[in-house]
C-alpha positions as CSV (number, residue, x, y, z in Angstrom):
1,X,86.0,104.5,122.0
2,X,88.8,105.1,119.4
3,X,87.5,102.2,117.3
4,X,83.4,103.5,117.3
5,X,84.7,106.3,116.1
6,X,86.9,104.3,113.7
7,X,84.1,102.6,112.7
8,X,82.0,105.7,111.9
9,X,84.2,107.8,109.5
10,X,84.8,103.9,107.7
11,X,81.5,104.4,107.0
12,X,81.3,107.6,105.9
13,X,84.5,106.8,103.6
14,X,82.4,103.7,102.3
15,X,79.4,106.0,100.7
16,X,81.8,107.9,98.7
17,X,80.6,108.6,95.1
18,X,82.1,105.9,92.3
19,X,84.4,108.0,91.0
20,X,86.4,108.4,93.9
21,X,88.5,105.3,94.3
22,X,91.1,107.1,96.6
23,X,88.7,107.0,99.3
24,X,87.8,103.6,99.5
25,X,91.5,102.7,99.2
26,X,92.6,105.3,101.7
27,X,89.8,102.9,104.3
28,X,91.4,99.7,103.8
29,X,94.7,101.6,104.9
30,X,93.3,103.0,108.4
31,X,91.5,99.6,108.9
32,X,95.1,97.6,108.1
33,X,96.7,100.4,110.6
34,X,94.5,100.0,113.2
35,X,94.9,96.5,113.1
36,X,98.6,96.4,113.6
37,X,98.7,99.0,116.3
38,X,95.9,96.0,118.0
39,X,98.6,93.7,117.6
40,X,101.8,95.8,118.5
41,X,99.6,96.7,121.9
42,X,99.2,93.1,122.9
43,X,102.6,92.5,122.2
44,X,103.7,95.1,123.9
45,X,101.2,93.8,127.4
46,X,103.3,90.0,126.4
47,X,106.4,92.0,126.8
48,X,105.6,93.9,129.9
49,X,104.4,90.9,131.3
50,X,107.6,89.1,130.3
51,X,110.0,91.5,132.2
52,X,108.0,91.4,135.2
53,X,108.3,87.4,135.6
54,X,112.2,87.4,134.6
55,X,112.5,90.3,137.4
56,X,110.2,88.6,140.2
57,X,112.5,85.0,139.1
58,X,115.6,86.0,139.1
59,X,115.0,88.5,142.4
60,X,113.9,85.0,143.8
61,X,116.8,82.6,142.4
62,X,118.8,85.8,143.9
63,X,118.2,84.8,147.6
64,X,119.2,81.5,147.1
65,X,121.9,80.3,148.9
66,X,124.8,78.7,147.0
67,X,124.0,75.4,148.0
68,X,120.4,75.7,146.6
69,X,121.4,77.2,143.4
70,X,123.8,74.1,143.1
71,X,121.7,71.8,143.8
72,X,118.7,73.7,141.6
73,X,120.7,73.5,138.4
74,X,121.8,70.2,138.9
75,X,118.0,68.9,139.2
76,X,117.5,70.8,135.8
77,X,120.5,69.5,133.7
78,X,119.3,66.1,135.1
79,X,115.8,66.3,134.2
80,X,116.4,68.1,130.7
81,X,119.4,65.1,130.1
82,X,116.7,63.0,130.7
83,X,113.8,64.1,128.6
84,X,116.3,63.8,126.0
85,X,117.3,60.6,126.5
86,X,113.5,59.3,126.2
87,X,113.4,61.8,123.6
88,X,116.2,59.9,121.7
89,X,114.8,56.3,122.8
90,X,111.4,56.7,121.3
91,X,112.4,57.9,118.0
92,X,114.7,54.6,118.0
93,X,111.9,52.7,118.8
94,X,109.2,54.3,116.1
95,X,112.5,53.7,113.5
96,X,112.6,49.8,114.5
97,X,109.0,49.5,114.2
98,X,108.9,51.1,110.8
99,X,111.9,48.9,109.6
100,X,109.8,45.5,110.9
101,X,106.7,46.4,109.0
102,X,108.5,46.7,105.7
């Protein structure tokens, strides 16, 4: 409802006489406002949303036994070791290529 009513006293700014700049300018400052408190309330939601996941993980990863958290990281230093490997592999393959075509 805030922006219809936004909307409405933009308009009313818009039909100002010629002479008075100040309002039109003073318009293009509510309308800049209005859209940075748009943005600073969806990244305020991403935030929320954020701490809620981190809490629900790390309540989870918290009833882990020691065993699982063991082997848990040791799948993930694995698996991110090895996406960097291929990673590393593929740019050395796209290099030899481009040194064979010149």
């Amino acid at each position: 409802m805030e922006n219809s009513a936004n909307k409405t006293s933009q308009a009313k700014t818009n039909i100002a006489p010629q002479g008075s700049m100040h309002n039109i300018s003073s318009n293009q400052n509510d309308h800049n406002t209005s859209d940075k408190s748009g943005l600073s309330d969806m990244t305020n939601k991403l935030t929320d949303k954020l701490q809620q996941f981190g809490s629900s993980t790390a309540e989870k990863v918290g009833n882990l036994s020691t065993t699982q958290k063991v082997v848990g990281g040791s799948l993930l230093a694995l698996g991110a070791g090895w996406i960097a490997m291929n990673s590393m592999n593929k740019q050395d393959k796209m290099r030899k290529n481009v040194r064979k075509r010149n």
